[in-house]
Backbone as a chain_set.jsonl record, in Angstrom:
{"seq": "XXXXXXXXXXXXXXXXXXXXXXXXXXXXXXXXXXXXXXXXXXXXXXXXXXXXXXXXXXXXXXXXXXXXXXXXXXX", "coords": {"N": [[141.477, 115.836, 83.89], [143.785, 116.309, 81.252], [147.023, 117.182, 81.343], [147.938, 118.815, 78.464], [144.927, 119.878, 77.922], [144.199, 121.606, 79.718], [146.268, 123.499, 79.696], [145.384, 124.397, 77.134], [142.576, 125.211, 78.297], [143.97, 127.781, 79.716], [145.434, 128.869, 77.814], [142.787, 130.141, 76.739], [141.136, 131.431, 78.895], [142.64, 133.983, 79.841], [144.002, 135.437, 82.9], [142.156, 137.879, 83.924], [140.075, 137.695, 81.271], [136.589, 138.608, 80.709], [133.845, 137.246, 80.974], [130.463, 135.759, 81.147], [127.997, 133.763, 82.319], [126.42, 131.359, 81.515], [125.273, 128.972, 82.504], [125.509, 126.879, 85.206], [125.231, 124.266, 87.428], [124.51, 124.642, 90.739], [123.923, 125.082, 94.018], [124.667, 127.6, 95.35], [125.423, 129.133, 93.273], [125.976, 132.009, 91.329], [123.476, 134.307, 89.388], [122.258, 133.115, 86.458], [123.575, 135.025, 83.943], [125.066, 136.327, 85.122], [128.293, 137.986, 84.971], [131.663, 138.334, 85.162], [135.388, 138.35, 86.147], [138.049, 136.537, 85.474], [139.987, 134.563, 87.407], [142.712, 132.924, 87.337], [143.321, 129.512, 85.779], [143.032, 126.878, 87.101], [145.109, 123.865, 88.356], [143.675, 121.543, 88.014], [141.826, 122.378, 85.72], [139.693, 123.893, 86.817], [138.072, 127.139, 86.287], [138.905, 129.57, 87.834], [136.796, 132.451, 88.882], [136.646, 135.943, 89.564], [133.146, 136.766, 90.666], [130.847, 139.705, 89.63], [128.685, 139.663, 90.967], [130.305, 139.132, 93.685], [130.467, 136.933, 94.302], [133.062, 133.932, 94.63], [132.764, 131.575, 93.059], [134.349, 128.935, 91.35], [133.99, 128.089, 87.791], [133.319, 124.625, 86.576], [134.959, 123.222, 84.144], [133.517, 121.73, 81.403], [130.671, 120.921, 82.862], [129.463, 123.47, 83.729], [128.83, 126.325, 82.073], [130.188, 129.094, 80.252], [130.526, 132.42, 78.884], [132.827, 133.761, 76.679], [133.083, 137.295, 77.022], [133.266, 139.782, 74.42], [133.753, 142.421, 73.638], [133.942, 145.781, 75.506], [131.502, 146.559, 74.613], [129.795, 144.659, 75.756], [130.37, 144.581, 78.383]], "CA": [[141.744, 116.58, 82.677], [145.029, 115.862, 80.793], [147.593, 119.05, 81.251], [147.29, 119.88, 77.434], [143.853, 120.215, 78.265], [144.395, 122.497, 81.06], [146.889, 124.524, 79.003], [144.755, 125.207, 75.799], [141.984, 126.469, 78.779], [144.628, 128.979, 80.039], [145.461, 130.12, 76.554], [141.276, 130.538, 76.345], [140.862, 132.112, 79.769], [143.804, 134.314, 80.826], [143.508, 136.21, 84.189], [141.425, 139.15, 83.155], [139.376, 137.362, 80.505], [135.524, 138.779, 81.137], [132.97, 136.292, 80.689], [129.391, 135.823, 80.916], [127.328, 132.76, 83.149], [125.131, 130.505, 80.924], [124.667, 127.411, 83.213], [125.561, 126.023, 86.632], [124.331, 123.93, 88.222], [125.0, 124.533, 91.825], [122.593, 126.112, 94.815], [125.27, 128.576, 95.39], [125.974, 129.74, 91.841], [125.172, 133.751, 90.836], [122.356, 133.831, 88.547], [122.173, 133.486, 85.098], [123.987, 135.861, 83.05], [126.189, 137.134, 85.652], [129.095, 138.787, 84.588], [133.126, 137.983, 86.109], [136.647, 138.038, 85.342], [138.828, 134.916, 85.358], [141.268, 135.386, 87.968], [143.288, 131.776, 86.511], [142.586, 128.353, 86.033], [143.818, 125.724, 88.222], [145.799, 122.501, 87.631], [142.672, 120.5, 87.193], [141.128, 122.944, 84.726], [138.43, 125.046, 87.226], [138.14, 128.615, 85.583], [138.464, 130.503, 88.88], [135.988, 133.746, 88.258], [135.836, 136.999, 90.317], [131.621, 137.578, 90.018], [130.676, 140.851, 89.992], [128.233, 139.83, 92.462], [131.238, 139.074, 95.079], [131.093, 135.305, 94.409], [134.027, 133.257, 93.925], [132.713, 130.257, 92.472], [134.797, 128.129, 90.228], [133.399, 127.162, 86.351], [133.586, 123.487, 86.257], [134.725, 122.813, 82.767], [132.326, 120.548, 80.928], [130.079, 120.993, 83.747], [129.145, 124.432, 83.502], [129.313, 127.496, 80.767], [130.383, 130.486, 80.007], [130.837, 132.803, 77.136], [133.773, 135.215, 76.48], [132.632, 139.06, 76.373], [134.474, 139.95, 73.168], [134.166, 143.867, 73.447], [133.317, 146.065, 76.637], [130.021, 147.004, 75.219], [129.251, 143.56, 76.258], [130.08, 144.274, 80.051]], "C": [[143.248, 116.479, 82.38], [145.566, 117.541, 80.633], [147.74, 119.241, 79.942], [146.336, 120.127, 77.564], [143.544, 121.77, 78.626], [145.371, 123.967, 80.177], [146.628, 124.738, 77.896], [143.429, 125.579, 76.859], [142.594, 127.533, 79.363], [145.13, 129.67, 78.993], [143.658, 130.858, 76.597], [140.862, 131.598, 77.219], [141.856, 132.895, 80.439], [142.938, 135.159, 81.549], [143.257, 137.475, 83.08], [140.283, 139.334, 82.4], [137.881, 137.882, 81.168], [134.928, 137.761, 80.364], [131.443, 136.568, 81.638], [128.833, 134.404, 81.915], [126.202, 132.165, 81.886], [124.36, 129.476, 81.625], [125.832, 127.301, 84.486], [124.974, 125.688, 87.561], [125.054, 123.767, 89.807], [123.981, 125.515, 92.81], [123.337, 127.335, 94.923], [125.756, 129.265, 94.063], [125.325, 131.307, 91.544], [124.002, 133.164, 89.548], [122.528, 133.786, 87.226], [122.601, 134.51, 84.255], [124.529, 137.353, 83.921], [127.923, 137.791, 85.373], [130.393, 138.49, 85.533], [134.358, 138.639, 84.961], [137.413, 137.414, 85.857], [140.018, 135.551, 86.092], [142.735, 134.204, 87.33], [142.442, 130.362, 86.345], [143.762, 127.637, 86.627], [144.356, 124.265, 87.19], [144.863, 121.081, 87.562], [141.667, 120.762, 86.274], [139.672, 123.783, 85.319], [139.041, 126.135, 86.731], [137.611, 128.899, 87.369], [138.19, 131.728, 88.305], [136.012, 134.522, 89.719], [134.619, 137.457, 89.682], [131.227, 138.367, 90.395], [129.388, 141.244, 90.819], [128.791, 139.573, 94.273], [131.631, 137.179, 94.807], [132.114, 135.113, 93.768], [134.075, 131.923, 93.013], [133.232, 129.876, 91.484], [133.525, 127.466, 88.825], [133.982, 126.209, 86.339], [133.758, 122.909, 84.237], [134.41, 121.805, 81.977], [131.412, 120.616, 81.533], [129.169, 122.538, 83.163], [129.623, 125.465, 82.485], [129.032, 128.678, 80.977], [130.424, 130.938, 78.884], [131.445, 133.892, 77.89], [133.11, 136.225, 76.138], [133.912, 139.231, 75.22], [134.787, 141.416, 73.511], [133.572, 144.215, 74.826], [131.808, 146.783, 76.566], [129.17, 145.993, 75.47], [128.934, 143.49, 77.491], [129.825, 146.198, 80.091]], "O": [[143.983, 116.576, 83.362], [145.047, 118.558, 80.173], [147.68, 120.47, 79.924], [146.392, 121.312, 77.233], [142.941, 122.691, 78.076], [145.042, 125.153, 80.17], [147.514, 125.33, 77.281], [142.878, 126.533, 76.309], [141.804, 128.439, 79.627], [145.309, 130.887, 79.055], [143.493, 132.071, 76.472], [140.321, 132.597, 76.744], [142.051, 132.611, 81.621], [141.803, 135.557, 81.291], [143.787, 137.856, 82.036], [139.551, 140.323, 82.432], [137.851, 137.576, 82.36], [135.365, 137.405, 79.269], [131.336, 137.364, 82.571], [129.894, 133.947, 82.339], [125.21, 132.816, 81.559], [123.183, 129.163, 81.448], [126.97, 127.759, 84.39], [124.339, 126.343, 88.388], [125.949, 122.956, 90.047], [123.391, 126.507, 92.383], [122.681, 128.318, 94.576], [126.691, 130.057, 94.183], [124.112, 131.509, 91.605], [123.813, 132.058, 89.04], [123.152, 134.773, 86.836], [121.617, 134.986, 83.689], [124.502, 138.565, 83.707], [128.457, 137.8, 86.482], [130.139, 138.405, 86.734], [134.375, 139.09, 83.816], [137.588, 137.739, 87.032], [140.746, 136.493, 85.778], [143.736, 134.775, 86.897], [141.273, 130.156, 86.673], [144.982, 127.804, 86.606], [144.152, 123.854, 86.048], [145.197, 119.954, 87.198], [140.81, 119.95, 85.927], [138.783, 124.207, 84.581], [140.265, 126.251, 86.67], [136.561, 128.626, 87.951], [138.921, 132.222, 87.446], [135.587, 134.031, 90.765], [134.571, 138.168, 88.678], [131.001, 138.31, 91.604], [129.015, 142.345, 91.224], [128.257, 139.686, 95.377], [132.627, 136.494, 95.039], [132.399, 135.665, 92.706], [135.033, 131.394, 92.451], [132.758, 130.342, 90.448], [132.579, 126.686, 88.939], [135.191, 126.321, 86.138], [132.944, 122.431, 83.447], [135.232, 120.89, 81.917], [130.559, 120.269, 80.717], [128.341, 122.508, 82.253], [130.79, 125.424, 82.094], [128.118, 129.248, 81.573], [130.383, 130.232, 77.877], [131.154, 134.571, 78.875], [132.518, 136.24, 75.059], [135.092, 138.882, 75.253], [135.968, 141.721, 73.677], [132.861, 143.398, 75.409], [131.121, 147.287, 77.455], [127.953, 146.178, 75.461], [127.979, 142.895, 77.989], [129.544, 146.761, 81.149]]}, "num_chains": 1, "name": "protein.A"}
């Protein structure tokens, strides 16, 4: 991922950002429409997520999706 890349997903995801689980594919991934908040993203563009089931698993961007909670009667 080219670092503008990387630095228009850290304008998208700052630490704090809550988000939502749509897809990943991974055996270890929380389920479907698990709930986090973006602790940063890294210098190859993983969205590191605290999931509010304890997992840490990285969003692979392009790979896997999320959606921004806009308001907290989302979470």
């Amino acid at each position: 991922m080219k670092k503008v890349d990387v630095e228009k997903l850290r304008k998208e995801y700052p630490a704090g950002t809550r988000v939502e689980l749509l897809k990943m594919d991974d055996i270890q991934a929380p389920p479907i429409g698990t709930l986090g908040t973006v602790k940063h993203v890294d210098d190859i563009g993983t969205i590191h997520v605290s999931w509010d089931t304890g997992s840490g698993l990285g969003v692979v961007f392009g790979e896997d999706i999320v959606r921004i909670l806009k308001s907290k009667k989302e979470y």
